[in-house]
C-alpha positions, 0 to 999 in steps of 0.5 A: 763632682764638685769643682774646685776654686783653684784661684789664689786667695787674696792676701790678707792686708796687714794691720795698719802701724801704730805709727800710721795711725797717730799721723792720721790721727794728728792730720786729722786733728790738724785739718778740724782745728784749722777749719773755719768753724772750729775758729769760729767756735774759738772766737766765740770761747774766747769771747766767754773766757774774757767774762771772769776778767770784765765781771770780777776784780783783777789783781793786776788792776786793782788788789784792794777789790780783790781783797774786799772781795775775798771778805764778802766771799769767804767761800766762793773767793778760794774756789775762783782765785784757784782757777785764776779768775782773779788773773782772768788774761793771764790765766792756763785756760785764757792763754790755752784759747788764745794760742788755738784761735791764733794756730787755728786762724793761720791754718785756715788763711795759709791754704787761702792765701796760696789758692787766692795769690794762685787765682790772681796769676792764672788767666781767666777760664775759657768760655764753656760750649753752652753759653745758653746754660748760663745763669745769663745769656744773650745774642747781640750783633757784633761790634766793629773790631770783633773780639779785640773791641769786645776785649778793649770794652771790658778792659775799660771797666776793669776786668781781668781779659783774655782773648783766645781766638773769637772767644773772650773770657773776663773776669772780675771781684777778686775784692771779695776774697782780699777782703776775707783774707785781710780780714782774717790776717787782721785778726791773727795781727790784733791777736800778735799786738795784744799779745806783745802788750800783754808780755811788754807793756806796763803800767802804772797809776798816780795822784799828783799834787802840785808842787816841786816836793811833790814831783814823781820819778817813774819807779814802781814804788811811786805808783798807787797801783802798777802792773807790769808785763812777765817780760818787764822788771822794775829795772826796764822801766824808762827814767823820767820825773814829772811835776805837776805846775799848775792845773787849768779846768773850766766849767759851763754853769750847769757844771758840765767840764769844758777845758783841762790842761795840766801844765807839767815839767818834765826832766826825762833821762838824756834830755833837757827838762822842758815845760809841757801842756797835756789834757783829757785827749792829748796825752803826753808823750814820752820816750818809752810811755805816755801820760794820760790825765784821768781826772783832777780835784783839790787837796787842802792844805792844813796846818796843825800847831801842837801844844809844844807850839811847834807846826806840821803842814799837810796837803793830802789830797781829798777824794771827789764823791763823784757829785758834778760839784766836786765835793771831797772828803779826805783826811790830814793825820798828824801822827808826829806831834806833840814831841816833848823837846826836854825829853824827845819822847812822844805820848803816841796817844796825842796824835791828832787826825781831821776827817775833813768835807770840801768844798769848792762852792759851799752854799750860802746856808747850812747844811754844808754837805755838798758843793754847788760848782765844781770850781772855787768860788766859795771854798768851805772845809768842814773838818771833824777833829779826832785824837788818841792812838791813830794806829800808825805804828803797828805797821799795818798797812791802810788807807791814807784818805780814811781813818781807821774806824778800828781804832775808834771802836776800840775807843782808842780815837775820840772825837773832839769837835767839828768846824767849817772854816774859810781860808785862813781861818784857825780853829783852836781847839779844847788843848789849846793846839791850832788847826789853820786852813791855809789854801788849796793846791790842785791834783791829777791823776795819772795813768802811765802807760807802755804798750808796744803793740798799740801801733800795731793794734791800730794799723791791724784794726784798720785794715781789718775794716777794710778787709771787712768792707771788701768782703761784704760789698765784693762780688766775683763774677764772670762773663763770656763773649763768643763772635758767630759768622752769621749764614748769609743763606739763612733769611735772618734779619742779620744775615751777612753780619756776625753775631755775639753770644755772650754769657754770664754767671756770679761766683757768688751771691750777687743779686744786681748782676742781670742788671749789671750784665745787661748794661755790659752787653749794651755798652758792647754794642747790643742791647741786651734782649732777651734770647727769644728777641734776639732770635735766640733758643734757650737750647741753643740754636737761633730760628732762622738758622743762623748759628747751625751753620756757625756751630 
């Protein structure tokens, strides 16, 4: 006869709920992106993604590069400007693992924060039974005073103490983890300030002439390039004028720069107009931006004469070639010349341009190419003389410092004679109109800049190399002392005294702590022998006895 099981069956568990299997999912997502090594990975996507902004030109910095470089790629420029290479840091993708590594950095350091504020509260840990496991361990007699003198030396030398009895525990290198924790709570900081630049700042770039009908106001139709935060309008910005009054630069004779200073006059707005000084190093400071000067040359200036005998001025200034001897090339366009008084009318195909080389020091003998000192002390403009149709009034827009070589295949410009001339000389040329190289005015280029997150970049990055130095050069350690009575009936050398059994073990990687326990012990009172010198076995128990009856 078969027996039966009549035991009841266990009841079948029931099919986990959609609900409880998204919250495991999100948990479990939530604890892999807040892990170390996915903010590792972040940081190092991060680090790749910011390649497309460093490689190829952005349109917030500079459009014409970008336009140059839609010409030379007809093809791949399309493909890359739809994935936003073109606007690298502002792009979905940059923005998408920027806000990851700033959520993944504060879920790794809150449970950090909690458990480090949690350790630095709590006392040190009582000392285990077998100090004679530990990584270091030694027997040395007691010092007068006990557990308290023992206490009172290591509270000398900074560590955390506690005194429970005849055991004394210590602890010390609570450096190490500060300084991870600042270190990372540096990085989200960095993270913030950048980003506060990113959507607050702006700023803007200029050349400025010397000259009082060369002054600039800070609006964005002033600037050469501009480039503002989403969260910035035209209207935000600060009101102030700047003009450029004399500029002062110095040279050693290999042509190595030693000194600028622009000196400026500043009207900003509910304030007095003032005199100001800044150079290369020293910016100036204005509520609401700074002014940076980036570089400096010369802009010629020129007076054309036409054949009406009436005269039109021009100071452009000329573009340095990047020689240590500051030669420029530029162009004064003359557009509006040649106005017939009788009839008021303008033959367009009259309007003269100079393409013009300047420079500083010309040399004593042809060619005349390129200057010798970056300073005037031979000052040559070698100019090249075109008329017809400049192409100005079509509206297209160009370039002020180069002709437009259209025009001139299209044979609508003609070239009609070169000349260097010294200051104050004239050319006249086959019309009968005048060119006269009057002088030279000086320029700098300028950049404006806002960035509210600038202090909080600077602070953030200190306390990060601080934060740094703490966790490499911290070391967390621990160490114990226990008073034994000594048996005065065991034979032992030190019978009739107490002993102390000390230990210690690093929470870290430390290799200098048995030195450093070593002299801990010695300043206590021992010498720091070995355990066989002390009378001591690794399993505890000393040769003659002396600690059986202790424990």
């Amino acid at each position: 006869m078969t027996a039966v099981d009549e035991r009841p069956a266990p009841p079948a568990q029931a099919p986990r709920s959609r609900p409880n299997r998204l919250l495991a999912l999100l948990r479990n997502s939530w604890r892999q992106l807040t892990s170390m090594r996915t903010a590792l990975v972040l940081l190092f996507l991060l680090a790749v993604a910011a390649i497309p902004g460093s490689v190829l030109p952005q349109r917030g910095v500079n459009p014409e590069d970008v336009r140059d470089y839609f010409t030379a790629y007809p093809d791949l420029a399309p493909v890359l400007d739809r994935i936003g290479a073109f606007e690298a840091f502002g792009s979905v993708w940059f923005s998408a693992i920027y806000l990851l590594l700033f959520t993944s950095l504060i879920g790794c350091i809150t449970p950090r924060l909690r458990d480090h504020v949690r350790a630095l509260r709590s006392k040190p840990p009582a000392a285990p039974k077998r100090l004679d496991r530990l990584p270091q361990h030694t027997v040395l007699p007691a010092p007068e005073g006990g557990a308290a003198a023992i206490a009172e030396a290591l509270r000398r030398r900074r560590w955390r103490v506690v005194v429970r009895g005849d055991e004394v525990s210590a602890e010390k290198g609570y450096l190490k983890e500060t300084g991870n924790l600042l270190f990372h709570s540096s990085m989200v900081v960095v993270l913030v300030g950048v980003a506060l630049g990113s959507w607050y700042g702006w700023s803007g770039n200029r050349l400025l002439v010397a000259g009082e009908e060369n002054a600039f106001c800070n609006t964005r139709q002033q600037y050469a390039e501009s480039k503002l935060g989403p969260r910035v309008g035209a209207a935000d910005l600060p009101g102030f004028c700047v003009r450029l009054d004399d500029f002062e630069a110095r040279f050693i004779e290999s042509g190595q720069p030693e000194f600028f200073n622009a000196k400026v006059t500043v009207d900003e707005d509910g304030g007095e107009r003032r005199q100001a000084n800044f150079s290369v190093n020293s910016p100036l400071r204005l509520d609401g931006a700074n002014v940076y000067l980036l570089g400096h040359g010369y802009a010629p200036v020129i007076r054309y004469t036409d054949r009406f005998g009436r005269s039109q001025t021009s100071a452009v200034p000329f573009l340095t070639t990047g020689d240590i001897g500051l030669t420029s090339e530029g162009l004064a366009a003359f557009p509006d010349i040649n106005v017939d008084p009788a009839t008021g009318s303008r033959d367009p195909n009259l309007q003269m341009a100079f393409s013009g080389l300047y420079l500083p020091t010309a040399p004593a003998a042809a060619p005349f190419a390129r200057s010798e000192y970056p300073t005037e002390r031979n000052p040559a403009l070698n100019l090249v003389a075109y008329r017809g149709n400049l192409g100005m009034d079509a509206g297209i827009p160009g370039s002020i410092y180069k002709l437009d070589q259209r025009q001139v295949s299209a044979g609508k410009v003609k070239e009609v004679g070169t000349k260097l001339l010294r200051k104050g000389e004239t050319w006249k040329l086959d019309d009968g109109t005048t060119v006269e190289f009057l002088d030279t005015k000086p320029y700098i280029t300028l950049s404006v800049r806002y960035d509210p997150g600038s202090t909080l970049l600077l602070v953030s990055s200190a306390v990060l190399l601080v934060g740094l130095m703490g966790s490499l050069f911290g070391r967390r350690r621990r160490v114990f002392f226990r008073v034994l009575p000594a048996d005065p009936a065991s034979g032992s050398p030190t019978s009739g005294s107490s002993l102390v059994e000390a230990g210690g073990l690093p929470r870290t990687d430390h290799p200098g702590f048995a030195d450093e326990f070593a002299q801990l012990v010695a300043a206590i009172g021992g010498d720091g022998r070995p355990d066989e010198e002390a009378g001591v076995d690794r399993d505890g128990g000393d040769r003659a006895g002396a600690r059986e009856g202790a424990e």
